[in-house]
Steps between C-alpha positions, in 0.01 A plus 500: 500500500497212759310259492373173669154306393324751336576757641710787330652794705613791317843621702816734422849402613677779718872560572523414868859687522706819385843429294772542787799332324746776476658481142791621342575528149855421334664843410767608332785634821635747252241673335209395688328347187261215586629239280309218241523153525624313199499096451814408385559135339841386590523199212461808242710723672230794428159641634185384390163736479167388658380373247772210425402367855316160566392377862664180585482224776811369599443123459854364589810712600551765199229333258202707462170390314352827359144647514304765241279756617211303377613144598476686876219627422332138487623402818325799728201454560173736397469719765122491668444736747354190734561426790373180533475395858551122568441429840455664843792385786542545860722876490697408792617202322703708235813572541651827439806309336280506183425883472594650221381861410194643611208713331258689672144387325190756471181419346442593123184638369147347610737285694463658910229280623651149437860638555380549848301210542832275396741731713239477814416064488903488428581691860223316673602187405879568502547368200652592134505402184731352291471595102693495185553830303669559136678788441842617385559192288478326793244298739489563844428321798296811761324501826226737578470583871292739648701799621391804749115578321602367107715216366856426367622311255888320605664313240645222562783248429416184387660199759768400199597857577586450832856405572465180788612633873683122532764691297607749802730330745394579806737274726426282805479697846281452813299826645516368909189622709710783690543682148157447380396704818717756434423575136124481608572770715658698227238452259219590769668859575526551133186414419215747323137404530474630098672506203612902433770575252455832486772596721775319268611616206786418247781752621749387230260638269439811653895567614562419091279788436664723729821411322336586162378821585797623672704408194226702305604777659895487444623342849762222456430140645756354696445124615594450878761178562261226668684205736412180422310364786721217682391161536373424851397137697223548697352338772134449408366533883745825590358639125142396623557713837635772384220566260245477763648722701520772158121428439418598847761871559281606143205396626566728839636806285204508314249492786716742647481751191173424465432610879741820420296622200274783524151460397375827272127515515338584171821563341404282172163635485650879517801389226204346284339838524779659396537314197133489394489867498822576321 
């Protein structure tokens, strides 16, 4: 439910992404067995069950001060299905450094009229809301921005999250006017008028599945030796050049094979018939 004044919006949280984290489970190399953890307790020598378990916070180095089920219990809080906005702030003043997760939010029952009217006056006014939501045994910090024709919910890290950027050295170097120019350049032939990642996709993932299914059926993996790459200095205005001169051959060879390629009238319409009337 969010709410702010007196107003109450009925809304249910979405997923806004599908699990792509390949996992693999610890298996026994001999007999193939997928094998069960067991806590073992190295002042008793022995392994303890489940149930002889307590959580503990380590307070100093090896000292532990111990926790019941119930004693946690006290310290989550009730969980209220609010989402209690706080205030409305500028969204081009928050930075994506505090992003989180994400949830797709859809109105709830009775709740399509005001879910619009809150996602429409937050795109007019580019603005979102901040709120606080309780869940999990734990109390978030969430925007709500208005996203394509609905909303989304991003949680957020609170600022004592946030590790401080004066910790990264960075160095002392000046950027002259010659090499500003120059990288300019670069970014200007690089440069798309709108985000689109479509065309990328995580081809780690998808050679690791190619691996997997090749092994499912019986061929043997054999890793190819890779050289360590070899230090190099390089001279930031040659480097500059060079990649300018890159940017522009691709962008020639793919006017040119753009030029080259044939254009098939009504081919997608006569494929699409095809497959309609399969």
């Amino acid at each position: 439910m969010i709410s702010f004044g007196l107003v109450a919006i009925p809304v249910k949280l979405y997923g806004t992404g599908e699990g792509s984290k390949i996992r693999f489970n610890m298996v026994h190399g001999e007999c193939g067995t997928r094998v069960n953890y067991r806590y073992y307790c190295p002042t008793d020598d022995r392994f303890v069950e489940r149930e002889e378990l307590s959580k503990g916070y380590e307070f100093a180095k090896g000292q532990y001060v111990l926790f019941t089920e119930e004693e946690l219990k006290v310290l989550q809080p009730e969980a209220t299905n609010a989402i209690e906005i706080t205030e409305f702030v500028p969204l081009e003043q928050v930075d994506p450094i505090y992003f989180e997760k994400s949830y797709y939010l859809g109105p709830g029952q009775g709740g399509d009229k005001p879910y619009q009217l809150l996602a429409r006056v937050m795109k007019e006014t580019s603005r979102a809301a901040l709120a606080r939501y309780a869940a999990r045994g734990k109390n978030y910090l969430v925007l709500l921005r208005p996203f394509e024709t609905g909303l989304i919910m991003q949680q957020l890290r609170y600022a004592d999250e946030l590790r401080s950027f004066d910790e990264v050295p960075i160095g002392e170097s000046e950027v002259n006017e010659a090499e500003l120019e120059l990288a300019r350049q670069l970014v200007e032939q690089s440069a798309a008028e709108a985000f689109d990642p479509t065309p990328y996709r995580d081809v780690v993932r998808d050679q690791i599945f190619e691996l997997i299914d090749r092994k499912v059926q019986g061929e043997e993996i054999v890793a190819q030796p890779e050289e360590s790459p070899k230090a190099q200095v390089i001279d930031l205005m040659e480097a500059l050049k060079a990649s300018l001169g890159e940017e522009a051959k691709a962008g020639t060879a793919k006017g040119a094979q753009a030029q080259k390629r044939p254009k098939r009238a009504g081919g997608g319409a006569k494929k699409k018939a095809r497959s309609s009337g399969g």
